[in-house]
N, C-alpha and C positions, 0 to 999 in steps of 0.2 A: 506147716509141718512142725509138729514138737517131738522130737525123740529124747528120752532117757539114758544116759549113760546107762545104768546099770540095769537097764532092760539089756542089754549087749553085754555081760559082763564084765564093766570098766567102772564098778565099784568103788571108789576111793575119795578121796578128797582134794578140795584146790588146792593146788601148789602153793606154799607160803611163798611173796618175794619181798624178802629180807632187803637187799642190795641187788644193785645194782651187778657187781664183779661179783657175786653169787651167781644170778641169774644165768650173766654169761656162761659161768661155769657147768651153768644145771646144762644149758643149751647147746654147749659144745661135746657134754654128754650123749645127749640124744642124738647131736650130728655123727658119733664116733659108735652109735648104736649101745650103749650103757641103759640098760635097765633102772629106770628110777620113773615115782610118777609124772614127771615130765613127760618120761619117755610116754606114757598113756596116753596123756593129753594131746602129744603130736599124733600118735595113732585116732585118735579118738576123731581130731578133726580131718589131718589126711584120709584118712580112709573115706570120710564122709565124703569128703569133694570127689575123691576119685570113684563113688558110685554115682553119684550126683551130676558128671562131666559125663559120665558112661563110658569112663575108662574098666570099669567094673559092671558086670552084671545086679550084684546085691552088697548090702550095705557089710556082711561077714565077709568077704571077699574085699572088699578095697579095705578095708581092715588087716586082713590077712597079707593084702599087696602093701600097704605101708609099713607095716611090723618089718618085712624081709626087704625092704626097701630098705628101711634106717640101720637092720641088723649087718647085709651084707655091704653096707655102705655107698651104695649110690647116691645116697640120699648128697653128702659131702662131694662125693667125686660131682655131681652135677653143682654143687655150689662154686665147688673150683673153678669147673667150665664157666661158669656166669662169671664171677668177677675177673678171668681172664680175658673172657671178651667183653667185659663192661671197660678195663684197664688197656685194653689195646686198641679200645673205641676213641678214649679218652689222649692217646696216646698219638694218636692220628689227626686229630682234632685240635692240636694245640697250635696256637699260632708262630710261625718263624718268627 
C-alpha cells in the first residue's frame, strides 16, 4: 500500500528537527492540541493506524478522529493515564 499525503490534503513539508528541546517543544505542542506541522504529521499517521486497526471505517474519518482527539485533548489525558500506571507499576515492584 503506498498512499500520498497530499492526495488527502496534508500538503506540506517534513518538519525540520533542529534539537533536540525543540522537538520536545514541537511535541508537547501537538499533545496540548496547537496547530503546527507537527501537528499534521501526528494526524497524518494517527489517523492512518486508526483506519487500519478498524477503529475507523475509511482513512478521512480516522483522520477526522485524530484531529479532535489531539484538539480536545485526549490525546494527553490518556498519556497521563499511562505514565500513571506505568509509575504505580513501578512503584509496587520495588524491592523492600
Amino acid at each position: 500500500m503506498l498512499l500520498h499525503p497530499r492526495d488527502y490534503g496534508f500538503a506540506g513539508t517534513d518538519v525540520p528537527l533542529e534539537s533536540t528541546t525543540q522537538l520536545l517543544e514541537q511535541m508537547q505542542g501537538v499533545l496540548q492540541g496547537k496547530s503546527s506541522e507537527l501537528m499534521l504529521t501526528a494526524i497524518w499517521n494517527s489517523g492512518f493506524y486508526l483506519w487500519r486497526c478498524g477503529v475507523c471505517p475509511d482513512l478521512p474519518t480516522g483522520f477526522a478522529q485524530a484531529e479532535a482527539l489531539c484538539v480536545r485533548g485526549a490525546v494527553i489525558q490518556k498519556l497521563e493515564e499511562v505514565k500513571k500506571a506505568i509509575a504505580s507499576r513501578q512503584f509496587a515492584h520495588q524491592p523492600s
